[in-house]
py3Dmol code that shows the C-alpha trace and the ligand (Angstrom):
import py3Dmol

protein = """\
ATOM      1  CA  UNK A   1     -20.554  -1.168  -6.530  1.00  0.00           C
ATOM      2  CA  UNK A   2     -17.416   0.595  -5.192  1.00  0.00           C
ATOM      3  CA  UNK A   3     -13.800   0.342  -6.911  1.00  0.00           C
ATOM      4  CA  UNK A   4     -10.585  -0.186  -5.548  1.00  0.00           C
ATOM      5  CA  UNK A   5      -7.406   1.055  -7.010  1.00  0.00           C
ATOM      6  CA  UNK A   6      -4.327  -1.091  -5.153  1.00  0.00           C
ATOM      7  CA  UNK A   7      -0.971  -0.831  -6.551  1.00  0.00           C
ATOM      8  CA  UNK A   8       1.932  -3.587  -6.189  1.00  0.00           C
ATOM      9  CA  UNK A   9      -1.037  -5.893  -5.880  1.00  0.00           C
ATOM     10  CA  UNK A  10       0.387  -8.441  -7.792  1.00  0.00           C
ATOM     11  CA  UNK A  11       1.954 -10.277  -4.375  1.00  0.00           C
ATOM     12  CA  UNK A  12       2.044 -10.126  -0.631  1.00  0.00           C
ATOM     13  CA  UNK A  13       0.282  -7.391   1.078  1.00  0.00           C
ATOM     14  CA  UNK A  14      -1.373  -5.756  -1.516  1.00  0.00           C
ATOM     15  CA  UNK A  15      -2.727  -9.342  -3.012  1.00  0.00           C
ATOM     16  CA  UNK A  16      -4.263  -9.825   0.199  1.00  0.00           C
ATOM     17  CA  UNK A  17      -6.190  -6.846  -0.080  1.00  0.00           C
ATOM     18  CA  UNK A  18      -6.868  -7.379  -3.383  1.00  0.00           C
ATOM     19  CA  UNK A  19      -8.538 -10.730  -2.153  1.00  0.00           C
ATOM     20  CA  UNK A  20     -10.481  -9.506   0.976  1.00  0.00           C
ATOM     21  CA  UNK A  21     -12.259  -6.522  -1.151  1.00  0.00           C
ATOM     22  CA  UNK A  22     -12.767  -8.771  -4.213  1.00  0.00           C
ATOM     23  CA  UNK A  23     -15.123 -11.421  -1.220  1.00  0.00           C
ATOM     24  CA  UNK A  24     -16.675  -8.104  -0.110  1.00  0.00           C
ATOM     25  CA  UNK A  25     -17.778  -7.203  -3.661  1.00  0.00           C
ATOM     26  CA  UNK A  26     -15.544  -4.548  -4.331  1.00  0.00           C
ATOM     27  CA  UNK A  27     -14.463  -4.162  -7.952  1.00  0.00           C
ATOM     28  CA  UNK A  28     -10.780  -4.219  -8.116  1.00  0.00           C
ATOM     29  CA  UNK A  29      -7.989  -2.428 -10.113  1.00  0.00           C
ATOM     30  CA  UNK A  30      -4.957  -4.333  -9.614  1.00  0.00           C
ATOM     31  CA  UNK A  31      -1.500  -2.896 -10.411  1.00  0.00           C
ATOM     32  CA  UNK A  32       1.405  -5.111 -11.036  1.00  0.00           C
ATOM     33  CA  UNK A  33       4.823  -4.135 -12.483  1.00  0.00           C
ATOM     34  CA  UNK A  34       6.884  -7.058 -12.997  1.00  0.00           C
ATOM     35  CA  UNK A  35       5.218 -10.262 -11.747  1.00  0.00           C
ATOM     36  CA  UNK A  36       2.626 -10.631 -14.250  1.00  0.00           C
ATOM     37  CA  UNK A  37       1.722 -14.314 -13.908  1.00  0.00           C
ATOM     38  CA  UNK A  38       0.846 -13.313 -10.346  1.00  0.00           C
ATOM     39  CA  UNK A  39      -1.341 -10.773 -11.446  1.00  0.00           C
ATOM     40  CA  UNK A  40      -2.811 -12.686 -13.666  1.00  0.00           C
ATOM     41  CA  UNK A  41      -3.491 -15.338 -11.534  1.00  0.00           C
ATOM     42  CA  UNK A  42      -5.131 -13.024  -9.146  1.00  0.00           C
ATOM     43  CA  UNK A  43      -7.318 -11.561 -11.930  1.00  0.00           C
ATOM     44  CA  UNK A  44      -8.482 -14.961 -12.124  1.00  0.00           C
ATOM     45  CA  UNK A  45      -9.061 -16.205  -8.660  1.00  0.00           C
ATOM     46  CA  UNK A  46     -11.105 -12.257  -8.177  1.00  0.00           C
ATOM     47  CA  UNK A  47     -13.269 -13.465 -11.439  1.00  0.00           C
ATOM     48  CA  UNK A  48     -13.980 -16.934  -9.686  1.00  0.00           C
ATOM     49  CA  UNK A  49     -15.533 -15.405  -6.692  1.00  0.00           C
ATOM     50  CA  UNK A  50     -18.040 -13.090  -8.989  1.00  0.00           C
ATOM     51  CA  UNK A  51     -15.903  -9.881  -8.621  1.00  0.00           C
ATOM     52  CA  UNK A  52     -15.016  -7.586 -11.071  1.00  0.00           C
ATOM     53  CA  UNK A  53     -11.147  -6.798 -11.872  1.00  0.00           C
ATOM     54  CA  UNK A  54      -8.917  -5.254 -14.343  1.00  0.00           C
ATOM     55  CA  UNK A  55      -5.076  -5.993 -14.585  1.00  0.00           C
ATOM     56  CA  UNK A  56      -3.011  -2.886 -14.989  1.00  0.00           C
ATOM     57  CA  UNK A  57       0.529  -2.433 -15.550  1.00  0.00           C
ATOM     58  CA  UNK A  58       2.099   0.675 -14.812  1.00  0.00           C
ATOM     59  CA  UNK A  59       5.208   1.376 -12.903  1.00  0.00           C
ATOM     60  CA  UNK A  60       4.344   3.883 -10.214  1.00  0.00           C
ATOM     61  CA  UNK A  61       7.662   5.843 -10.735  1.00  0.00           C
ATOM     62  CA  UNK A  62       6.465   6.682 -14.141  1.00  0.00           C
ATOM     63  CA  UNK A  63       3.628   9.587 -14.111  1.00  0.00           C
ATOM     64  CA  UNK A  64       2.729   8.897 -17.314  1.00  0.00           C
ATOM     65  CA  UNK A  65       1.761   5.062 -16.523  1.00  0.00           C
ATOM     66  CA  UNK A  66       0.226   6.452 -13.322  1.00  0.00           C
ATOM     67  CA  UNK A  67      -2.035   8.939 -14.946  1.00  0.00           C
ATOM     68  CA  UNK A  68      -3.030   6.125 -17.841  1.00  0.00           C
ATOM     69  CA  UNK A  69      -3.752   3.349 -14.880  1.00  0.00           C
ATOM     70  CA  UNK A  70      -5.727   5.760 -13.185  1.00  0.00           C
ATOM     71  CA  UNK A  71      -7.730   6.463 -16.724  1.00  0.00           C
ATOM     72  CA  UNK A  72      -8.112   3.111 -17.451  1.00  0.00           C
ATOM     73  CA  UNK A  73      -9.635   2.299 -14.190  1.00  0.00           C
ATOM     74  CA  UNK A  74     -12.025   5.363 -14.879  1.00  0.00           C
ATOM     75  CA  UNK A  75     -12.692   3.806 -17.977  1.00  0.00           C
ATOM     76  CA  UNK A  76     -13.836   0.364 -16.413  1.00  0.00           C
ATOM     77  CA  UNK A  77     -15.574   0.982 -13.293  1.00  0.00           C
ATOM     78  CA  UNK A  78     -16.477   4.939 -13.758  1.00  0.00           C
ATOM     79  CA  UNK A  79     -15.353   6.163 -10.323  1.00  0.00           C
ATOM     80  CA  UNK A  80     -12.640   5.436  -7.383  1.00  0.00           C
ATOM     81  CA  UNK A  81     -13.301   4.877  -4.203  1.00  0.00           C
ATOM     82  CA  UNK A  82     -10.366   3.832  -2.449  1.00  0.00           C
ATOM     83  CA  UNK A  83      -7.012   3.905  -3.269  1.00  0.00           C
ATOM     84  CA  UNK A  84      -4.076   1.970  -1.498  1.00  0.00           C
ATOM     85  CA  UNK A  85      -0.692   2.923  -1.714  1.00  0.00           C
ATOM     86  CA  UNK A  86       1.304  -0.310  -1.374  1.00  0.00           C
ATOM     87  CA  UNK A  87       3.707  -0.620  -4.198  1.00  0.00           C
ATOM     88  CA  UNK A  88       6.761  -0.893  -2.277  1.00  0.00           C
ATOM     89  CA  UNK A  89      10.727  -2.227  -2.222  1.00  0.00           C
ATOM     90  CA  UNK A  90      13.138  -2.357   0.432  1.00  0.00           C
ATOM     91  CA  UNK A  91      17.227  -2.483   0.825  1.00  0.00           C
ATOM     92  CA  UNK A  92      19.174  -3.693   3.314  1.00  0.00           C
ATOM     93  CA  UNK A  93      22.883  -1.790   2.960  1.00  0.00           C
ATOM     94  CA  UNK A  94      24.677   0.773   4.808  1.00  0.00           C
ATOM     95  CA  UNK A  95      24.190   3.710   2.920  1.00  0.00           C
ATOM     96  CA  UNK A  96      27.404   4.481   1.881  1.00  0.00           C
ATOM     97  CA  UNK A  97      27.036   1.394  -0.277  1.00  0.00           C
ATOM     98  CA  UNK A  98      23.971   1.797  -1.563  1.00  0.00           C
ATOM     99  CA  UNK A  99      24.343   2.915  -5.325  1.00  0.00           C
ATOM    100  CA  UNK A 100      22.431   6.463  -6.475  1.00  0.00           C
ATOM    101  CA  UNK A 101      20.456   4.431  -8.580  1.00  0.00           C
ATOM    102  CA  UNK A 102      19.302   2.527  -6.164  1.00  0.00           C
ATOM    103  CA  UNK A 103      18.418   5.640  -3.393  1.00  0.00           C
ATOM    104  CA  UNK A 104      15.996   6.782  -6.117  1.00  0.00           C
ATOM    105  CA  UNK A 105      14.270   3.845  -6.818  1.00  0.00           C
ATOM    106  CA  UNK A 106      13.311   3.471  -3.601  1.00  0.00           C
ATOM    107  CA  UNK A 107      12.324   7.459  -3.299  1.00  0.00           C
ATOM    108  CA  UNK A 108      10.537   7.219  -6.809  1.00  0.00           C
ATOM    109  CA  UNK A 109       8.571   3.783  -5.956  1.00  0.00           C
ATOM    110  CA  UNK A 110       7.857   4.305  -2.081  1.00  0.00           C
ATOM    111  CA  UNK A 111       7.130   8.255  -1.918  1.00  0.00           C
ATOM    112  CA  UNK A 112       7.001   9.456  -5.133  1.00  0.00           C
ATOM    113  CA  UNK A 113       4.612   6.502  -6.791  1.00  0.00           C
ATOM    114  CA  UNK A 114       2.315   7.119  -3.820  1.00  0.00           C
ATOM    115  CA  UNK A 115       2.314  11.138  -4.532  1.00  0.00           C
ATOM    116  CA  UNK A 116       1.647  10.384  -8.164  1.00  0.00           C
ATOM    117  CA  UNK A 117      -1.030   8.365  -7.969  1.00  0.00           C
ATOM    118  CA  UNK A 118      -2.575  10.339  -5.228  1.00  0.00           C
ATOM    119  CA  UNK A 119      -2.082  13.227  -7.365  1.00  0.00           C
ATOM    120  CA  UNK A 120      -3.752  11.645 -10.285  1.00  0.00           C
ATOM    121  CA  UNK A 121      -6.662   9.721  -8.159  1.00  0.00           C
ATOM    122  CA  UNK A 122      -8.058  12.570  -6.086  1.00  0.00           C
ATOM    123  CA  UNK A 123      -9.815  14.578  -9.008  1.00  0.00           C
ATOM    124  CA  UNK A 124     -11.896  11.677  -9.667  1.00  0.00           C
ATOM    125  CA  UNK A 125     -12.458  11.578  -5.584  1.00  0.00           C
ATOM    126  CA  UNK A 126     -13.771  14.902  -5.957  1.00  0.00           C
ATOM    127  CA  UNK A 127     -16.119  14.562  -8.557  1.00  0.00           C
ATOM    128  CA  UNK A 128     -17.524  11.896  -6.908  1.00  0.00           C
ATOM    129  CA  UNK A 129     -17.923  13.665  -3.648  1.00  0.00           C
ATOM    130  CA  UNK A 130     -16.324  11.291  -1.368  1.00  0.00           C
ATOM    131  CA  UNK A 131     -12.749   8.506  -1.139  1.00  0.00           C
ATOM    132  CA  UNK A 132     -10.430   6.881   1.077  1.00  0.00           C
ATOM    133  CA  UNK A 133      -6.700   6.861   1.102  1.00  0.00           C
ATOM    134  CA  UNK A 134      -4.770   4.624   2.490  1.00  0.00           C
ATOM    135  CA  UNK A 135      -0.826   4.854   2.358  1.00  0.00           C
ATOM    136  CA  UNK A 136       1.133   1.805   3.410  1.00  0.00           C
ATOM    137  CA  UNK A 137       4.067   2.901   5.374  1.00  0.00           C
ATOM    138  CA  UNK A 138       6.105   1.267   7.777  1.00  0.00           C
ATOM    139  CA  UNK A 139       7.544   1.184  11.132  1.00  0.00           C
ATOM    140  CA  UNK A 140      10.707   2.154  10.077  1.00  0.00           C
ATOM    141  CA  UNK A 141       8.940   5.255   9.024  1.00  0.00           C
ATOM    142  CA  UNK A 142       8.164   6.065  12.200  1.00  0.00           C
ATOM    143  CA  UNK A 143      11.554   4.820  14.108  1.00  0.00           C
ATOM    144  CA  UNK A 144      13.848   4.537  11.857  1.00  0.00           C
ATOM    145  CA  UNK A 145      16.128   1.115  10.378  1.00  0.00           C
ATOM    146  CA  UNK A 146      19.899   0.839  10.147  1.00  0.00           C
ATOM    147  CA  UNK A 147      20.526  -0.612   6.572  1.00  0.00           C
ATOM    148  CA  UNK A 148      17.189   0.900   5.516  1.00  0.00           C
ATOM    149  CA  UNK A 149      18.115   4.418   5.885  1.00  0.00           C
ATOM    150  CA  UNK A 150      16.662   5.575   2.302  1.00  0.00           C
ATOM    151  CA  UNK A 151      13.804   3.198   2.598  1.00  0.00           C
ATOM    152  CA  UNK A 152      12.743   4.498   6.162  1.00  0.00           C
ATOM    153  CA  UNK A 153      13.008   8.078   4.938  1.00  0.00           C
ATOM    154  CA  UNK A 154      10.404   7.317   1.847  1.00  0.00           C
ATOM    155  CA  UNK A 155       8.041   5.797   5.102  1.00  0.00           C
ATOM    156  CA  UNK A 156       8.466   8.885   7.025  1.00  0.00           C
ATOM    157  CA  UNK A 157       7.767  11.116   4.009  1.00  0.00           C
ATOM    158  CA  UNK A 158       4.789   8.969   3.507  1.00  0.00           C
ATOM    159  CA  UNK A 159       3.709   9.444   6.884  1.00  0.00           C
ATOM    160  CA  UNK A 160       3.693  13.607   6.580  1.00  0.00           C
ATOM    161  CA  UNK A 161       2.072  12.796   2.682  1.00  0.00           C
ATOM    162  CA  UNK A 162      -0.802  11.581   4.857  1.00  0.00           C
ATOM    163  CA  UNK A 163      -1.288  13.788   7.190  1.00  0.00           C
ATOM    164  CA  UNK A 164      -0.905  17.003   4.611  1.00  0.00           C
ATOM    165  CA  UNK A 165      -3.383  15.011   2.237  1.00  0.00           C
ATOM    166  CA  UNK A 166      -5.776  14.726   5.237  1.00  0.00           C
ATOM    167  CA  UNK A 167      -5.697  18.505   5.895  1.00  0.00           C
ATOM    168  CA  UNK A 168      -6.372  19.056   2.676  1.00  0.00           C
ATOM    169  CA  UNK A 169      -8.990  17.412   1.362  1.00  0.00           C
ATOM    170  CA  UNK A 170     -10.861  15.657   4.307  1.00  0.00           C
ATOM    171  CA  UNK A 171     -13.049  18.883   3.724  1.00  0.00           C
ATOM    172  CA  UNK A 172     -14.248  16.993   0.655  1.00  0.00           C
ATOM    173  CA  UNK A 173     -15.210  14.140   2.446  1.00  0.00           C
ATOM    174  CA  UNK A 174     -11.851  12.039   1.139  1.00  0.00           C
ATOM    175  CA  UNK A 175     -10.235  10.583   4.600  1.00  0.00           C
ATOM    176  CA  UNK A 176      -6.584   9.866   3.768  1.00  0.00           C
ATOM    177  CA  UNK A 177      -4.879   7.150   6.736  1.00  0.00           C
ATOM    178  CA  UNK A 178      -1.291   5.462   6.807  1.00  0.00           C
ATOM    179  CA  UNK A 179      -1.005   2.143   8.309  1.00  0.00           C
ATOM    180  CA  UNK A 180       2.803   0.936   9.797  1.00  0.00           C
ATOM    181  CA  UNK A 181       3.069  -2.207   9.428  1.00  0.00           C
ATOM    182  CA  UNK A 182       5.929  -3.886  11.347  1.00  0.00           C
ATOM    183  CA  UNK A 183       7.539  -7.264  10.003  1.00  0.00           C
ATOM    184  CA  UNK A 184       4.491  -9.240   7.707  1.00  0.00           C
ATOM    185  CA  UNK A 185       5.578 -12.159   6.409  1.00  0.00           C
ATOM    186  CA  UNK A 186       5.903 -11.596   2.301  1.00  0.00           C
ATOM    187  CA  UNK A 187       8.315 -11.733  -0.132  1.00  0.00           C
ATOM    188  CA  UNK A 188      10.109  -8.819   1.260  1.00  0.00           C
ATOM    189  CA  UNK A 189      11.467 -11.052   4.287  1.00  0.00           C
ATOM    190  CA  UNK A 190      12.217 -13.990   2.431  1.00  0.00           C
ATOM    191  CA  UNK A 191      15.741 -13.357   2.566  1.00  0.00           C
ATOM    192  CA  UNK A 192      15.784 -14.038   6.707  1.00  0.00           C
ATOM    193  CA  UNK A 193      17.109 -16.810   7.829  1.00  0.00           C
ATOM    194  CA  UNK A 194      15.237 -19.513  10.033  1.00  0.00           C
ATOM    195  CA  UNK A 195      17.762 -18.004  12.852  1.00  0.00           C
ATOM    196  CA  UNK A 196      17.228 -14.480  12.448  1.00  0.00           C
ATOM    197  CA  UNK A 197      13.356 -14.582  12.157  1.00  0.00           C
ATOM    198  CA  UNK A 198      13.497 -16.407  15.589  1.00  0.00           C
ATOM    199  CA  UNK A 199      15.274 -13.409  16.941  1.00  0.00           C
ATOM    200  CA  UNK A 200      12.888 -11.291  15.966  1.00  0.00           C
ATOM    201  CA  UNK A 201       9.748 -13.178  16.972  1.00  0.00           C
ATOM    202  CA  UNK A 202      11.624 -13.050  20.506  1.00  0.00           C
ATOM    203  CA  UNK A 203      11.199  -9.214  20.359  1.00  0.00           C
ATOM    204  CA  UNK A 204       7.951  -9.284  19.287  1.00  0.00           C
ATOM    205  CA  UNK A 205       5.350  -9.182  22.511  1.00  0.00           C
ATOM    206  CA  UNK A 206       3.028 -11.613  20.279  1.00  0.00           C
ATOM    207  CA  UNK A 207       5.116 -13.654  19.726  1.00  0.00           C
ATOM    208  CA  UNK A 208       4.232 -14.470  15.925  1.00  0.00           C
ATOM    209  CA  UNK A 209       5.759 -12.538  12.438  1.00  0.00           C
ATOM    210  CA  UNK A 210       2.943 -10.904  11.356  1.00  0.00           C
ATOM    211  CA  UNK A 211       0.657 -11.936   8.420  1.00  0.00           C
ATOM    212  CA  UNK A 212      -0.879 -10.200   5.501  1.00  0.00           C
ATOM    213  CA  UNK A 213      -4.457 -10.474   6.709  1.00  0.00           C
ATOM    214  CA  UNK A 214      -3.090  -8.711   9.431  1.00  0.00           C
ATOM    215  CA  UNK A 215      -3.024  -5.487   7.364  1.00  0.00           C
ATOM    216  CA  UNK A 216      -6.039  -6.186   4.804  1.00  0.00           C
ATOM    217  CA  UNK A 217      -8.380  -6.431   8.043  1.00  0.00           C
ATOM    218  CA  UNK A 218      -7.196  -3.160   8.797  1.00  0.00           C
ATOM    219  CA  UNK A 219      -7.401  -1.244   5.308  1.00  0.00           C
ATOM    220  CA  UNK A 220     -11.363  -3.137   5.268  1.00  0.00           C
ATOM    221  CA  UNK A 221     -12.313  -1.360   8.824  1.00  0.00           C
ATOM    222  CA  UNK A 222     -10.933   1.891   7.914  1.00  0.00           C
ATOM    223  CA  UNK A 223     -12.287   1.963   4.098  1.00  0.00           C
ATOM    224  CA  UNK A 224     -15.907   0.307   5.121  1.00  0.00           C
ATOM    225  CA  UNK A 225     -18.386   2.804   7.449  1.00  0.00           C
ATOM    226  CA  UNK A 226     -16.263   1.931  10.829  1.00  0.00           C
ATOM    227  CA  UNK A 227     -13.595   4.217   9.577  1.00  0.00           C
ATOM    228  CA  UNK A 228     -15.976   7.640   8.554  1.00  0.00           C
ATOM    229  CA  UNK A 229     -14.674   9.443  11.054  1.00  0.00           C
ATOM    230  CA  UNK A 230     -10.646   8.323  11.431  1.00  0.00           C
ATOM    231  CA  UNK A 231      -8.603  11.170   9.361  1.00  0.00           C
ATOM    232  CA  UNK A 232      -4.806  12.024   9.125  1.00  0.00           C
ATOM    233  CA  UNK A 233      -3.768   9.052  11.444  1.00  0.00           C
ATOM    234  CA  UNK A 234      -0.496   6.870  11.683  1.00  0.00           C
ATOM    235  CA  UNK A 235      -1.911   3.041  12.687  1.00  0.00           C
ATOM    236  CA  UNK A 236       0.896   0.739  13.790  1.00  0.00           C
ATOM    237  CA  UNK A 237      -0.068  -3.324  13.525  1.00  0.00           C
ATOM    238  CA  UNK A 238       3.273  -5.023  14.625  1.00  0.00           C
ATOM    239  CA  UNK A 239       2.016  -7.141  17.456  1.00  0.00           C
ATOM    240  CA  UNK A 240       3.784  -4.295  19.988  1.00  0.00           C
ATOM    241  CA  UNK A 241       7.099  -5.137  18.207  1.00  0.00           C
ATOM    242  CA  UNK A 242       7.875  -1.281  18.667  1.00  0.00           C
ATOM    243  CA  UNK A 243       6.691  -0.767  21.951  1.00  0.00           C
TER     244      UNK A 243
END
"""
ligand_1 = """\
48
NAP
P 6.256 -7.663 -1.702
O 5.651 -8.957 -1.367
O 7.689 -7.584 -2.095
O 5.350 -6.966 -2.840
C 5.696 -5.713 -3.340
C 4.661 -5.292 -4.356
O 5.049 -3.978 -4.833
C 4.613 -6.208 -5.557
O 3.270 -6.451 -5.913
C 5.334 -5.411 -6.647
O 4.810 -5.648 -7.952
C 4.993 -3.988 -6.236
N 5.927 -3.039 -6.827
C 7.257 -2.913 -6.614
N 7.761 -1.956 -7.402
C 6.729 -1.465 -8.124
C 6.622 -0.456 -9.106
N 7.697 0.237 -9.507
N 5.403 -0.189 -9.637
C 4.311 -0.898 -9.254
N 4.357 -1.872 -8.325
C 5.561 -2.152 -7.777
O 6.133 -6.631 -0.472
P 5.044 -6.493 0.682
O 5.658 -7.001 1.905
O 3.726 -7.002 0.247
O 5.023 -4.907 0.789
C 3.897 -4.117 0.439
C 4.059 -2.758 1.111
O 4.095 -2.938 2.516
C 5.360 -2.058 0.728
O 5.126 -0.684 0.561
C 6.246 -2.301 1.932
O 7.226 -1.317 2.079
C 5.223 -2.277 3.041
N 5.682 -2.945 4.259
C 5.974 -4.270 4.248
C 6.435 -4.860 5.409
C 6.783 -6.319 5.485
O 7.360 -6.748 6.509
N 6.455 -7.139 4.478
C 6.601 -4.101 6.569
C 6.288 -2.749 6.529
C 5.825 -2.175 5.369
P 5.583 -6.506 -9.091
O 6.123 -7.731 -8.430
O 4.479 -6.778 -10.071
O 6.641 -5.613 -9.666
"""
view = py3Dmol.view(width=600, height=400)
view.addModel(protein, "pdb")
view.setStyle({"model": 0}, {"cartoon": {"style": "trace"}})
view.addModel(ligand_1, "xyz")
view.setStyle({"model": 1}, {"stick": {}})
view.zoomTo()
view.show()
């Protein structure tokens, strides 16, 4: 039975995931931080449909949680197959506001988190010959937000994470992709307005805010046999939002 490692997978996009493996037999390592009763309440609705799961807590800006989540998963299921990259926050302020605390954060949790548990995954990857990497980026990674400045720079770094990470080790059969998503509609947009979220849907050629399924469809087609031979790429689902 193959293992998933997903981190943030306590709400939104990495839930989802969580959900969609968990129906497709997957065992599942789900990382939370905060929102425990969410993860807990996953655990359980994973359980109910015959799937295996562990709960793990670990801040991904810590590389000492990282390294033990990654053990502990070890521990359970034995190997790693996929790992997903998700934990995520966002900002919305112009930069010159933002406080320094803040800048890191979103460095340490978007980029950093991802590089650490990378780091800490991909031995295991190697002993067992094969893994898939997916790294949850963004749009603004590729484009570019005003008010997200520090936020779209820890998507862009992402973005060349992948691609170096693909170079590097798709010669041991571990295929590292980034998926962009544009605007999904989580916890992360709650703060938009009725108004505002019809401004955007205008832009969007779908005409629809995207939804987490959206993205989970994606990571499943790229981590099953229909992705074996996609390496190193840059995937944008925003329903042509950035066309
Ligand atoms: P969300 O609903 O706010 O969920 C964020 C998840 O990240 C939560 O499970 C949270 O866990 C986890 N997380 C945050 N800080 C963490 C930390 N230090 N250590 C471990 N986990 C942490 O956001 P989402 O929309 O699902 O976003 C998921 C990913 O997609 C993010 O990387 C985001 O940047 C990216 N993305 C989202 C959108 C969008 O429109 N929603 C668009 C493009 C890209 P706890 O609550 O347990 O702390």
């Amino acid at each position: 039975m193959k293992t998933i490692l997903i981190t943030g997978a306590s709400r939104g996009i990495g839930r989802e995931i969580a959900k969609l493996f968990a129906k497709k037999g997957y065992n599942v390592a789900i990382n939370y931080n905060k929102s425990i009763d969410k993860a807990k309440s996953l655990y359980e609705e994973i359980v109910s449909l015959n799937a295996n799961a562990i709960l793990l807590k670990a801040d991904v800006q810590n590389p000492k949680e990282v390294k033990h989540m990654v053990e502990e998963t070890i521990a359970c299921f034995g190997h790693i197959d996929i790992l997903v990259n998700n934990a995520g926050i966002c900002q919305n302020n112009l930069l010159i506001d933002e406080s320094d605390e803040l800048t890191a954060q979103i460095i340490n949790i978007n980029l950093l988190g991802s590089i650490y548990t990378s780091k800490y995954v991909i031995p295991f990857m190697l002993k067992n010959g094969k893994g898939k990497i997916i790294n949850i980026s963004s749009i603004w990674g590729q484009h570019g937000a005003s008010l997200e400045s520090t936020y779209s720079s820890s998507k862009a770094g992402l973005i060349a994470f992948t691609k170096s990470l693909a170079k590097e080790y798709g010669y041991n059969n571990i295929l590292v992709n980034c998926i962009c998503p544009g605007l999904i509609d989580t916890d992360m947009n709650k703060n938009l307005s009725k108004s505002e979220r019809d401004e955007i849907i205008k832009k969007i050629p779908v005409q629809r805010i995207g939804e987490t399924s959206d993205i989970s469809n994606l990571v499943l087609f790229l981590c099953e046999e229909t992705g074996d031979y996609i390496n190193g790429q840059v995937i944008t689902v925003d329903g042509g939002f950035t066309l």
